[in-house]
DOMIDO-65787 format. One record per residue (C-alpha): residue number from 1; residue in three letters; x, y, z. Coordinates in pm, 1 decimal, always signed. Example, Ala and Ser with C-alpha at 12.3 -4.5 7.8 and 13.67 -1.06 7.14 Angstrom:
BEGIN
SITE seq type       c1       c2       c3
SITE   1  ala  +1230.0   -450.0   +780.0
SITE   2  ser  +1367.0   -106.0   +714.0
//
This chain:
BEGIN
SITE seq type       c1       c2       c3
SITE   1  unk     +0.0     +0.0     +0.0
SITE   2  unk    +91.2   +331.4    -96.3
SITE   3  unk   +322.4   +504.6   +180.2
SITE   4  unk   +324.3   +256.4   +452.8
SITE   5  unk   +659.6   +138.2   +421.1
SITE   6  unk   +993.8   +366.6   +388.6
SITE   7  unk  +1198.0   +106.0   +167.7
SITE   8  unk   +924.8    -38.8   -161.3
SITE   9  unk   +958.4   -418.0   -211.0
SITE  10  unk   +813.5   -628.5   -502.3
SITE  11  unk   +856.4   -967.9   -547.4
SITE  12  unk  +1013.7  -1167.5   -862.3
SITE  13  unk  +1004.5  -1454.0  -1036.0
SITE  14  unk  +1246.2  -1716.9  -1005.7
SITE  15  unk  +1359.9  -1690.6  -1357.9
SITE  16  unk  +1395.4  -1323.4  -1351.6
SITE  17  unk  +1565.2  -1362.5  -1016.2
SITE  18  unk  +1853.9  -1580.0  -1218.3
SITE  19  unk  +1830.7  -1343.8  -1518.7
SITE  20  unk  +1945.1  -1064.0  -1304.4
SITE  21  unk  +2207.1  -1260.6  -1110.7
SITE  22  unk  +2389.7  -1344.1  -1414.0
SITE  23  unk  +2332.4   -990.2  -1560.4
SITE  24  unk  +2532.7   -883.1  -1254.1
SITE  25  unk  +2790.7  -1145.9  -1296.2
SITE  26  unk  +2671.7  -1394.0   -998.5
SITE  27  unk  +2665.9  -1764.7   -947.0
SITE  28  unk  +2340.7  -1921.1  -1039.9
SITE  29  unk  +2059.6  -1904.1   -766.2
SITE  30  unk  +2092.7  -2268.5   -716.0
SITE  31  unk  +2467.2  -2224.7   -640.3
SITE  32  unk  +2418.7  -1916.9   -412.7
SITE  33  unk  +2124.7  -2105.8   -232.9
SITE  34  unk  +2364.9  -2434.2   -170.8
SITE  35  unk  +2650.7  -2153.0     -9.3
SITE  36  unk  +2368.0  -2035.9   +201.5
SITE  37  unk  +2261.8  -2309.0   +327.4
SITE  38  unk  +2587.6  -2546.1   +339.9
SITE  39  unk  +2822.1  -2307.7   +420.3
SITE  40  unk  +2663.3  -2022.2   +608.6
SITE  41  unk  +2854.7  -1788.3   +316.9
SITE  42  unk  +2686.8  -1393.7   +276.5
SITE  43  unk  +2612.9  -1423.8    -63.1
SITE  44  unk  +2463.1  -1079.9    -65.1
SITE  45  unk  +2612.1   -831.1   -383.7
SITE  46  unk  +2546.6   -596.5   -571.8
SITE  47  unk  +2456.7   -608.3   -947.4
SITE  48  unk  +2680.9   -343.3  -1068.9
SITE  49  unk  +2546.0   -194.2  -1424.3
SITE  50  unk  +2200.5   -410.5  -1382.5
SITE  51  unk  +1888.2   -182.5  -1375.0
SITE  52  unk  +1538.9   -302.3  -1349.3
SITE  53  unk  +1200.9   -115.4  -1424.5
SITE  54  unk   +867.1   -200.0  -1350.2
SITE  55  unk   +453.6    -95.8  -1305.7
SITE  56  unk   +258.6   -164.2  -1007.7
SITE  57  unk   -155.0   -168.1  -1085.4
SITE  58  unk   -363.9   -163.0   -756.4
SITE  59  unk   -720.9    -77.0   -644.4
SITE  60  unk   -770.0    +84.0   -340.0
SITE  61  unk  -1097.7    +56.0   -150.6
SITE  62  unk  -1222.4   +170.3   +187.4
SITE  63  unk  -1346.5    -85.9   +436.9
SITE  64  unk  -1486.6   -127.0   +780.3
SITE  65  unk  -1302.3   -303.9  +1061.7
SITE  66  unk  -1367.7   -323.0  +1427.7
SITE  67  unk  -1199.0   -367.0  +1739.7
SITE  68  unk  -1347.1   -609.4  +2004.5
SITE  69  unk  -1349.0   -411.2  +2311.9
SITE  70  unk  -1471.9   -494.7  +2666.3
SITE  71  unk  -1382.5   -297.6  +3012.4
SITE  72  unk  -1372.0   -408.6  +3367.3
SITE  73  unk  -1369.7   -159.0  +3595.4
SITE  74  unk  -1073.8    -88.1  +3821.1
SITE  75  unk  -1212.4    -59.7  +4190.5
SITE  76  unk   -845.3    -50.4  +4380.2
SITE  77  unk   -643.2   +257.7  +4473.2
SITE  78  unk   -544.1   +294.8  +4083.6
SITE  79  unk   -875.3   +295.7  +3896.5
SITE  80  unk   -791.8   +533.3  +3686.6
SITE  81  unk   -448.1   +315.8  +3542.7
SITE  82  unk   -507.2    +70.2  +3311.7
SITE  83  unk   -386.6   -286.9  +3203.6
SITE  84  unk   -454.7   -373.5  +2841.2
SITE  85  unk   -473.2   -754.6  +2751.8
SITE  86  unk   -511.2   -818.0  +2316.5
SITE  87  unk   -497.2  -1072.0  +2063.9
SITE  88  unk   -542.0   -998.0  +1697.8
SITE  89  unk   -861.2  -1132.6  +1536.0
SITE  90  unk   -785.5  -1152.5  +1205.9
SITE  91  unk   -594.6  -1366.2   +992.3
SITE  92  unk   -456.3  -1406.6   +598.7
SITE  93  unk   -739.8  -1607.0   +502.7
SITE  94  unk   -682.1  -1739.9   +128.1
SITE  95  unk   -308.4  -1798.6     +4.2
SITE  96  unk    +37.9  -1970.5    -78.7
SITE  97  unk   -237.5  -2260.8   -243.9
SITE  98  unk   -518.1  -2279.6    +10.8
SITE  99  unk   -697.1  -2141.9   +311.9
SITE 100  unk   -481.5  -2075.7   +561.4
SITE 101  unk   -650.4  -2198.1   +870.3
SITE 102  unk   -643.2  -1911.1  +1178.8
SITE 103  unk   -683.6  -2181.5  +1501.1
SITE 104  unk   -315.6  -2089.9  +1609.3
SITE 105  unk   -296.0  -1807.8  +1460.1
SITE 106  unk   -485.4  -1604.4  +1599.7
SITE 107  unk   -811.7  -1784.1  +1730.2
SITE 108  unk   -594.8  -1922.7  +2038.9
SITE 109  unk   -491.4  -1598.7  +2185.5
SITE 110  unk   -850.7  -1424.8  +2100.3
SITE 111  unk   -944.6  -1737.5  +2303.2
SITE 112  unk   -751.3  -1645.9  +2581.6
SITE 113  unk   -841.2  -1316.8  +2622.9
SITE 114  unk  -1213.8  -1397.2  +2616.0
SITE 115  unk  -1129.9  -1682.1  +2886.8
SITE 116  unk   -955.5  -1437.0  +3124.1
SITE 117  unk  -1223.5  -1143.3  +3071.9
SITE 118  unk  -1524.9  -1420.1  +3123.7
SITE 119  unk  -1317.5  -1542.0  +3476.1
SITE 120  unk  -1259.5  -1216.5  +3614.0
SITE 121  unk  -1588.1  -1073.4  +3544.8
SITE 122  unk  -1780.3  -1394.8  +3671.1
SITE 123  unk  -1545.6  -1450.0  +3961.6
SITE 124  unk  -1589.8  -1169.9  +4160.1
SITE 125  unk  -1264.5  -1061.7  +4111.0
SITE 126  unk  -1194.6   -676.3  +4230.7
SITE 127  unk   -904.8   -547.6  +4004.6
SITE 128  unk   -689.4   -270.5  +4135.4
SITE 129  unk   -652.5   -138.3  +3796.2
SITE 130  unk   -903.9   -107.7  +3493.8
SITE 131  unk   -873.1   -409.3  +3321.0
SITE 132  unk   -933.9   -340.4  +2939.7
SITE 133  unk   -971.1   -681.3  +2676.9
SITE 134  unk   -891.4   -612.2  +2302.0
SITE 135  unk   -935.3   -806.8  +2026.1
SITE 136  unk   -749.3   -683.0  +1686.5
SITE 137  unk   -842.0   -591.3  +1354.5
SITE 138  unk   -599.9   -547.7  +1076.7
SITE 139  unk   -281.7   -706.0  +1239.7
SITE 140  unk   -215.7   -885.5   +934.0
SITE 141  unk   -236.9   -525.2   +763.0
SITE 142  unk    -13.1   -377.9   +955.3
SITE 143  unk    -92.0   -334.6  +1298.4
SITE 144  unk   -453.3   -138.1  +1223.6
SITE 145  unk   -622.1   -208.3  +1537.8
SITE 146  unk   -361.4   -187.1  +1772.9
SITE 147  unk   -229.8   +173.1  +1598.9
SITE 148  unk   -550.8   +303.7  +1571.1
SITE 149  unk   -609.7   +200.8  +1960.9
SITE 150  unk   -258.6   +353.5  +2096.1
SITE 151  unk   -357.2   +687.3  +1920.9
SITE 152  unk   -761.9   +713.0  +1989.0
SITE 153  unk   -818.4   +466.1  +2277.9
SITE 154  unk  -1184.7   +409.9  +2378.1
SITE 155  unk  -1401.8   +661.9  +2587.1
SITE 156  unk  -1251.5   +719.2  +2910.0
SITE 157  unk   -907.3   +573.0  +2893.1
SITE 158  unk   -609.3   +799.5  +2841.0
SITE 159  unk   -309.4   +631.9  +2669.7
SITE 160  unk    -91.0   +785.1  +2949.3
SITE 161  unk   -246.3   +575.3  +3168.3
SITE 162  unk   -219.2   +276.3  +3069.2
SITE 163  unk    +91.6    +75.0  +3239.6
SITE 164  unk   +123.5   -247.1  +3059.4
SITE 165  unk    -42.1   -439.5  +2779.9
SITE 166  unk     -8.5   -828.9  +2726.9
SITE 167  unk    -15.3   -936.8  +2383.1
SITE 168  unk   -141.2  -1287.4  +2333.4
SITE 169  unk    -70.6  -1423.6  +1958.0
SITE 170  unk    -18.4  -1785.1  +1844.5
SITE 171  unk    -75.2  -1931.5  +2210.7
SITE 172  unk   -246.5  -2274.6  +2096.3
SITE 173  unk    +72.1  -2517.5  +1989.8
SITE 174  unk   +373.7  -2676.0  +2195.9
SITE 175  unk   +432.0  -2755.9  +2558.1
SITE 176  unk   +582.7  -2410.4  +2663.7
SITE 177  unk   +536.4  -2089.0  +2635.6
SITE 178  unk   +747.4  -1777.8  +2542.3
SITE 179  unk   +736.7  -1450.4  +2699.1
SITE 180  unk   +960.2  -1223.9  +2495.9
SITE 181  unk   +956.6   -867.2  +2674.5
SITE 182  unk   +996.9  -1048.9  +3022.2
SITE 183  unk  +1343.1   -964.1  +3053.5
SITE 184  unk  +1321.1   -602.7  +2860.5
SITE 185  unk  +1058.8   -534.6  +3156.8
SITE 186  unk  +1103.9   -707.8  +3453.1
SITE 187  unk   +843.9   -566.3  +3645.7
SITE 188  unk   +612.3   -712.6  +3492.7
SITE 189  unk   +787.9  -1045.3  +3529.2
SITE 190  unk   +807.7   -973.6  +3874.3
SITE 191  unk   +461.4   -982.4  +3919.8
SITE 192  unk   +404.5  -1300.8  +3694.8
SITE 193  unk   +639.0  -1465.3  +3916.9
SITE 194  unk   +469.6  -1369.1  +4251.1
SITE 195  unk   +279.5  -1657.2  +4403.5
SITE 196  unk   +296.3  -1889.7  +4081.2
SITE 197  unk   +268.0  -2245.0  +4071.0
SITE 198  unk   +597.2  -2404.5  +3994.1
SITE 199  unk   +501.5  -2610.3  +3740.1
SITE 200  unk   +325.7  -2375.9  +3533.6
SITE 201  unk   +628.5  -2091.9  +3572.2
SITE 202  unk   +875.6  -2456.1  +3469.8
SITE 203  unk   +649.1  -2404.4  +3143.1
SITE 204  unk   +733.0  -2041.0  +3074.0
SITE 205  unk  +1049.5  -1928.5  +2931.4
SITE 206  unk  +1125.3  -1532.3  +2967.1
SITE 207  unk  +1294.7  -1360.6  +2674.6
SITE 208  unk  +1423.5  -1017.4  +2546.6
SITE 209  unk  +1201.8   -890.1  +2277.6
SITE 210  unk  +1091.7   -553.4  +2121.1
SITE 211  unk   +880.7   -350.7  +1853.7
SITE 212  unk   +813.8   -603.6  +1588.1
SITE 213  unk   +521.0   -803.1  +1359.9
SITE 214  unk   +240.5   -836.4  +1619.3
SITE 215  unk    +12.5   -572.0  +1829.6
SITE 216  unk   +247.3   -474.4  +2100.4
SITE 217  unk   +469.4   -318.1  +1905.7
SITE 218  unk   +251.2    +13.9  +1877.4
SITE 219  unk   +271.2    +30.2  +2282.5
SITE 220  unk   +633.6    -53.0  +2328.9
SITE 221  unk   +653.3   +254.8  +2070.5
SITE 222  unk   +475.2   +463.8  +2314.7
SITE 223  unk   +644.3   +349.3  +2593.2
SITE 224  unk   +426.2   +146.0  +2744.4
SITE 225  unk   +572.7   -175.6  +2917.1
SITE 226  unk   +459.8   -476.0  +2736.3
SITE 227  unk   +500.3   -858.4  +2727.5
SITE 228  unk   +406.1  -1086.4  +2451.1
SITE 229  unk   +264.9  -1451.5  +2551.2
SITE 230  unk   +366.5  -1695.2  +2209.3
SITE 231  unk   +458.7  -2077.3  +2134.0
SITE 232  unk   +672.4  -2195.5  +1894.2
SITE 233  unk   +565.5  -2110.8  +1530.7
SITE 234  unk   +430.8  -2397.8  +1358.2
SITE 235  unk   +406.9  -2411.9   +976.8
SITE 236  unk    +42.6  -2534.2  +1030.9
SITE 237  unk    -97.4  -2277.5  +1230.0
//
């Protein structure tokens, strides 16, 4: 899309791919592939004297997409702070020769996040904070929901007041779970730590992480201290 992205990309064919490689005086792309992959090599180059032209036709058309919001009041000494809790609800749908199924990715994590709202709410449970539960549009598009969200949250919460958001994406595969952003922010590990079960914390591993592909990249951006919750990628999900 036009103007989203600093540096344009377009992708190739694999015969025009070659074409240009030899143009620019390269091994063939089955022989820089092999050095890739046997020998680890940087088989990066330039193309010196190889130019390459091309048109780009696309439609653009406006559409409607929602974020899933729900609130639970904070009734503690900090009512007026908020905790954010999200999962994207959208996926890529049709592609790469077939539907591309969204159970991992992302009906697990919207699954969690309805699971924890629909526990807290029924249980009784008091939080100190506001508690706010967010399911995604647009991830897949670039972060739509979450963006939109950071920059025009809902009626009565002020961005500056929210202290942490847990991002929940891909949360249905594997026997452990990753928390990159633990370690970048470990207050927030401190307090998933505090009165744990053992065997559940043996479960989680705690990671560095940072702005990136998924929906708490827009609040890391605005400095808001966030932790993703993710398995291991899958090439099913």
């Amino acid at each position: 899309r036009e103007g989203e992205y600093d540096l344009p990309a377009v992708h190739v064919t694999r015969s025009l791919a070659a074409r240009l490689a030899r143009a620019g005086g390269l091994d063939s792309l089955t022989d820089l592939q092999r050095r890739l992959d046997e020998e680890g090599a940087n088989v990066s180059a330039p193309l010196p004297g190889v130019r390459a032209s091309g048109t780009v036709a696309y439609e653009s058309e406006e559409a409607v997409a929602r974020n899933v919001i729900g609130v639970l009041p904070g009734t503690g000494p900090h009512p007026n702070e908020s905790i954010v809790i999200g999962a994207t609800h959208d996926h890529v749908g049709a592609g790469r020769g077939g539907i591309r199924n969204g159970a991992d990715d992302n009906a697990s994590g919207t699954a969690v996040v309805m699971e924890v709202a629909r526990v807290l709410s029924e249980g009784g449970f008091t939080p100190k904070r506001t508690l706010i539960f967010c399911c995604w549009t647009g991830e897949e598009l670039g972060l739509i929901g979450s963006k939109h969200f950071v920059e025009h949250p809902c009626d009565g919460v002020s961005i500056d007041r929210v202290v942490t958001y847990i991002n929940a994406d891909m949360v249905g595969l594997g026997t452990g779970i990753g928390a990159p952003g633990a370690l970048n922010f470990p207050s927030i590990w401190a307090v998933i730590k505090r009165n744990q079960d053992k065997e559940i914390m043996a479960l989680v591993e705690p990671s560095t992480g940072g702005p990136g592909g998924s929906d708490f990249a827009p609040f890391i951006k605005k400095g808001i201290e966030s932790l993703a919750l993710m398995t291991s990628p899958w090439d099913d999900h």
